[in-house]
C-alpha positions in Angstrom: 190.9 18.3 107.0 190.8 14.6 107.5 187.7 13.1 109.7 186.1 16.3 109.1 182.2 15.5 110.2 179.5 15.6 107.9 175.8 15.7 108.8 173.2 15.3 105.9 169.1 15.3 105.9 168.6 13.1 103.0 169.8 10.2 101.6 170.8 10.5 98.0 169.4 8.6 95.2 170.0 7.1 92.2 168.0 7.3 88.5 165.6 4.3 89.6 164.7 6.4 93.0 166.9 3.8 94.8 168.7 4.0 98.0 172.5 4.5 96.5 174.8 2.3 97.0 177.3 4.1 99.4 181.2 3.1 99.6 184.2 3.7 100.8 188.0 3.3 99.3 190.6 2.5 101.5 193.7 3.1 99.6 192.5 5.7 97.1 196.4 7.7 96.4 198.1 6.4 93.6 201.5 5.2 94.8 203.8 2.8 93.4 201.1 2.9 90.6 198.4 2.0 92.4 194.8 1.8 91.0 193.1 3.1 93.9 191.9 6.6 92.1 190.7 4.7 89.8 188.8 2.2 91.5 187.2 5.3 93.2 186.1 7.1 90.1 185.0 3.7 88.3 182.6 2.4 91.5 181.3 6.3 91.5 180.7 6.2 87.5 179.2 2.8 88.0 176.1 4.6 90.0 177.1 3.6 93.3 178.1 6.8 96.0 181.3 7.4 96.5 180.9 8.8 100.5 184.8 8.2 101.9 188.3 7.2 101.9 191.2 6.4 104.0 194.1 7.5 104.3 197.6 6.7 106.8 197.6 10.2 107.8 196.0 13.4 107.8 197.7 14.9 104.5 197.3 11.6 102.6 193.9 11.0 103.3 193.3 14.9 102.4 195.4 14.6 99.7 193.3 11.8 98.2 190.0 13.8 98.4 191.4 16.6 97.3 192.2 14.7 94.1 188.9 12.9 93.4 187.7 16.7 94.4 189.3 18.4 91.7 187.4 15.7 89.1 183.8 16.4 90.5 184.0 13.1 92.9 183.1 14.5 96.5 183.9 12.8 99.8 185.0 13.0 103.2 188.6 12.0 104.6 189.2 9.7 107.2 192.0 8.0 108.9 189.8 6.0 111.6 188.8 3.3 109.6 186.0 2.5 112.4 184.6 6.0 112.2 184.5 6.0 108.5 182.1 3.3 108.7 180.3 5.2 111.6 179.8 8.6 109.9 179.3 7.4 106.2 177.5 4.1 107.0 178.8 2.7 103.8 177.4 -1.0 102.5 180.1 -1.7 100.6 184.1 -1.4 100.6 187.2 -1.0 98.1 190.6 -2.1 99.5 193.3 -0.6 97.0 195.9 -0.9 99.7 199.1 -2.8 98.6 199.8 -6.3 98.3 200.2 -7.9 101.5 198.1 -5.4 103.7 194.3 -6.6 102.7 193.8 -9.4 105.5 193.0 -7.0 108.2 190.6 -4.9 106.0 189.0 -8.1 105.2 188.4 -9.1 108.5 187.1 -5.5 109.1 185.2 -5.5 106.7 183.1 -8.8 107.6 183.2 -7.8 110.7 180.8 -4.2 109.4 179.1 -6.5 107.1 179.9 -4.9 104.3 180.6 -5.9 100.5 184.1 -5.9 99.4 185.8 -5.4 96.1 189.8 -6.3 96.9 193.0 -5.3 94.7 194.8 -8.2 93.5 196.5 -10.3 95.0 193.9 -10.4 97.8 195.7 -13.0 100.1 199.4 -13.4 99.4 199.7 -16.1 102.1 197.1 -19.1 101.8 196.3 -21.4 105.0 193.0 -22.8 106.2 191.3 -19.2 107.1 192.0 -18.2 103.7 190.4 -20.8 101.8 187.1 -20.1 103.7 187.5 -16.2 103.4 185.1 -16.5 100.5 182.0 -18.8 102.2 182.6 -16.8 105.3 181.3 -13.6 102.9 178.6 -15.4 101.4 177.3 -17.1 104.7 177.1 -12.9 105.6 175.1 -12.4 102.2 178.0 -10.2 100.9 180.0 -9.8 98.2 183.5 -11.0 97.6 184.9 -10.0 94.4 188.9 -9.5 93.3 190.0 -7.0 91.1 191.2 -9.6 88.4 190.7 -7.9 85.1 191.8 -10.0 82.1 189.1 -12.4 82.4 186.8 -9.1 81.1 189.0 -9.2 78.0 187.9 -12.4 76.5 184.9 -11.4 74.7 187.2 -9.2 72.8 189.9 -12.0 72.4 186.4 -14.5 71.1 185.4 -11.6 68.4 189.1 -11.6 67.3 189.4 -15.7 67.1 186.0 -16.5 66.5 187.5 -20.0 66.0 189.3 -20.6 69.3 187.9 -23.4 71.4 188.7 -22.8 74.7 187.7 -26.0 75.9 190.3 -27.1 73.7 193.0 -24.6 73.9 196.6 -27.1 75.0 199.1 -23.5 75.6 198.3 -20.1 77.3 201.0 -17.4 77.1 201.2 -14.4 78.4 203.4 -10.9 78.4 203.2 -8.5 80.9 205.4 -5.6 81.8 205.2 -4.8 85.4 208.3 -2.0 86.5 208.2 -4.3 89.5 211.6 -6.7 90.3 212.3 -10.3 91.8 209.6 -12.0 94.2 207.3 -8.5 94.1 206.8 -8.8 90.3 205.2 -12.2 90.4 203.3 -11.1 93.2 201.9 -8.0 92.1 201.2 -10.1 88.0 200.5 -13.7 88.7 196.9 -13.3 89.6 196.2 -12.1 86.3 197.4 -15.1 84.4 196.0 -17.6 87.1 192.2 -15.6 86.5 192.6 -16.2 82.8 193.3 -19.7 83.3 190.2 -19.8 85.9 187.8 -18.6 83.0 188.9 -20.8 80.0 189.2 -24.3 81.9 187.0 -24.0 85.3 186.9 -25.8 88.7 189.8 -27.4 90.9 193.4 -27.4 89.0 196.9 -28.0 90.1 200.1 -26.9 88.6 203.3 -28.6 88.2 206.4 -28.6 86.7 206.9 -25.0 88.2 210.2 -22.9 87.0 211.5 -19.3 86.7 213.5 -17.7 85.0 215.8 -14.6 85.1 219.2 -13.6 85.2 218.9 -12.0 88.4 215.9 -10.2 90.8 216.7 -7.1 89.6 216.8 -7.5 86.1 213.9 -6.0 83.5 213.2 -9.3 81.8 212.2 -12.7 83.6 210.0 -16.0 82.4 208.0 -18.5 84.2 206.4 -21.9 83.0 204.6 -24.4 84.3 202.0 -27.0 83.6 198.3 -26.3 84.4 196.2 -29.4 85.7 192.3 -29.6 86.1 190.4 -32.8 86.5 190.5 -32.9 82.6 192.9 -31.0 81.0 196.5 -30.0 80.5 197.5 -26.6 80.0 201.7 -25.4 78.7 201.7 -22.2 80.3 204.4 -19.3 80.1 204.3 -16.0 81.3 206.8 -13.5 80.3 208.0 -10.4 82.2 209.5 -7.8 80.1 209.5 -4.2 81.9 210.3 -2.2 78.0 209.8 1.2 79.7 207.1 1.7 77.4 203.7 3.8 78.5 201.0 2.6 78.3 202.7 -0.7 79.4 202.4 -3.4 76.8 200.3 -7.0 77.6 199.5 -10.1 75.6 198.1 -13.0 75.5 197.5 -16.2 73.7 195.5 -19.2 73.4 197.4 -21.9 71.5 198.6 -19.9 68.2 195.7 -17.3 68.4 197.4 -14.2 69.9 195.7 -10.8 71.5 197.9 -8.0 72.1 196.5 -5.1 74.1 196.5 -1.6 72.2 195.5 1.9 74.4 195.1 4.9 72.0 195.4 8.0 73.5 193.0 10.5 74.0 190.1 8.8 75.4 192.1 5.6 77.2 190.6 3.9 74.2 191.0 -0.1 74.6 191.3 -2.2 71.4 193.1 -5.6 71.1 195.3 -7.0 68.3 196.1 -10.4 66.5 199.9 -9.3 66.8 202.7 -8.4 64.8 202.8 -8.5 60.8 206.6 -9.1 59.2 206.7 -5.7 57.2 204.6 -6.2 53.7 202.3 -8.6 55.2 199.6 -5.8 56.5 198.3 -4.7 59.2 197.2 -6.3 62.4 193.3 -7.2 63.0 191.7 -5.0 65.9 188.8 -5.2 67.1 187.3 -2.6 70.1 187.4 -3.6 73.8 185.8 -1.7 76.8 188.0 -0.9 79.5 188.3 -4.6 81.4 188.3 -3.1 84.8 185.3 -0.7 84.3 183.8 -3.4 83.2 184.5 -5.7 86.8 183.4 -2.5 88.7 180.2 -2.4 87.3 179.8 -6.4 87.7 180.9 -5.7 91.5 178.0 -2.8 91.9 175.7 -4.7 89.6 176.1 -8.3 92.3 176.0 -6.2 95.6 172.5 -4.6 94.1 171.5 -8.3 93.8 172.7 -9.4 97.0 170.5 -6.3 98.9 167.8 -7.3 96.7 167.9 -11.5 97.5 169.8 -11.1 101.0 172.3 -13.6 99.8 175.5 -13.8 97.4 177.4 -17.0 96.2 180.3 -17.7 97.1 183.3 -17.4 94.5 185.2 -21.1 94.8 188.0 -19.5 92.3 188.8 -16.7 94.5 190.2 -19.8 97.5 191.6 -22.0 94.6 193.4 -18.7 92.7 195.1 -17.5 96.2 196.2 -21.4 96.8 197.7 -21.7 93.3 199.4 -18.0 93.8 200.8 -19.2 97.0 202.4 -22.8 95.0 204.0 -20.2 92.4 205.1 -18.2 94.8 206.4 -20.7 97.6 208.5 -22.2 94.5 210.1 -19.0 92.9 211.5 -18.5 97.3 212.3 -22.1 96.7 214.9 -21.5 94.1 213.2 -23.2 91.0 214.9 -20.8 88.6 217.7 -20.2 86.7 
């Protein structure tokens, strides 16, 4: 039953005789294809101690332990948010909740001093408060971290095109296909882009000649371009939504002509990323292996809030501000009516 107590006489451990690093997942049911259950395994399977989640109600709260339950991941429900925090004294929080809903948590959070890693988008509306959400966090010695993925996926894309110079890469593309429609898809997509662009040409950047495309909200297929503008570079950028219906759900992305497609190979959720299609008779694809890209930023988010107990303090991430302002641009011109 949800908010059930627990009283334990020991604090658990981990292999280096450590305090564990206790959290708790608010938003830990998959709906709408959320990755909340996943999150909560991954932070688990990262070392830390997986001690709660929190659910709307009763049922969905149960219903979310019961889950991680049946997979060997034990926890308490909760739909108090503040006793949560009182019974499990967690030092560090997951916010899987949807788009839109994160602000609150955030503020909670901060206000429990406790680490956070946020689903993306975490702000979907930028102003002032927003673009010192991440100093705030540091100035607390805690951990701000967004669950933007792709950037994990470029020593992969380096090993295919050892070649590429991403200080001189000129066009990024990129192919997603969310089942999301109209203003939600960008939403729910564009921070993945906008991280990727973060990681190959760094610091302050603006972007301009902003358009969409699409034949209507609700159709499967829709495009967006725009020009991406740091202090000393110029970036073409395109981003292409094409919902296929396909599972897993294909994703893409290229640095001027050098092209990595994502490949998952079932059993095992096995990553692996390819230099595209070959016109039949010209051979196979190049692959090379790939770890899972958001394992990967779960264990970077346990490994930095270890630091941050250790050292009392924690930077603060500049690209998390500048990401949610560029988001909010995007999005402020797709409500606009630039598109066709």
């Amino acid at each position: 039953m949800a908010d059930s107590p627990k009283v334990t006489g020991f604090e658990t451990v981990d292999e280096d005789g450590q305090a564990a690093l206790r959290v708790c997942v608010i938003g830990a049911r998959r709906v709408r294809n959320g990755t909340g259950p996943f999150l909560a395994r991954q932070v688990a399977d990262a070392g830390a101690e997986l001690v709660g989640v929190l659910g709307t109600t009763p049922a969905t709260a149960e219903a979310a332990r019961e889950a991680l339950a049946e997979d060997g991941y034990e926890c308490q429900a909760f739909t108090s948010f503040e006793r949560m925090v009182a019974e499990t004294r967690p030092q560090a929080l997951v916010i899987a909740t949807p788009a839109g809903t994160h602000r609150p948590w955030l503020e909670s959070a901060l206000q429990h001093e406790l680490h956070v890693l946020c689903e993306k988008p975490l702000l979907t509306v930028y102003n002032d408060d927003a673009a010192v959400l991440p100093q705030r966090y540091a100035a607390n010695g805690k951990v701000l971290m967004e669950n933007c993925q792709w950037p994990q996926t470029l020593d992969a894309f380096h090993a295919l095109h050892p070649d590429c110079d991403f200080a001189q890469v000129q066009r990024f593309r990129m192919m997603l296909a969310p089942e999301f429609r109209g203003l939600s898809r960008w939403i729910e997509t564009l921070s993945h882009p906008l991280s990727l662009l973060q990681a190959i040409a760094t610091g302050p950047a603006e972007v301009e000649a902003v358009h969409f495309s699409e034949t209507g909200p609700a159709a499967p297929d829709a495009r967006l371009s725009f020009r991406y503008v740091t202090l000393d570079r110029s970036i073409e950028c395109e981003i292409r939504m094409q919902d296929t219906g396909e599972r897993p759900r294909p994703a893409e992305f290229a640095l001027d002509d050098c092209v990595a497609r994502r490949v998952v190979e079932q059993p095992g959720y096995r990553f692996f990323f390819d230099d595209g299609y070959r016109p039949e008779g010209e051979g196979e694809a190049r692959r090379v292996p790939a770890d899972d890209p958001q394992i990967r930023l779960v264990e970077q988010f346990v490994a930095a809030v270890r630091e941050a107990q250790r050292t009392g303090s924690a930077p603060a991430d500049e690209s998390i501000a500048r990401r949610q302002r560029l988001l909010a641009v995007l999005l402020s011109a797709y409500s606009a009516g630039a598109r066709a």
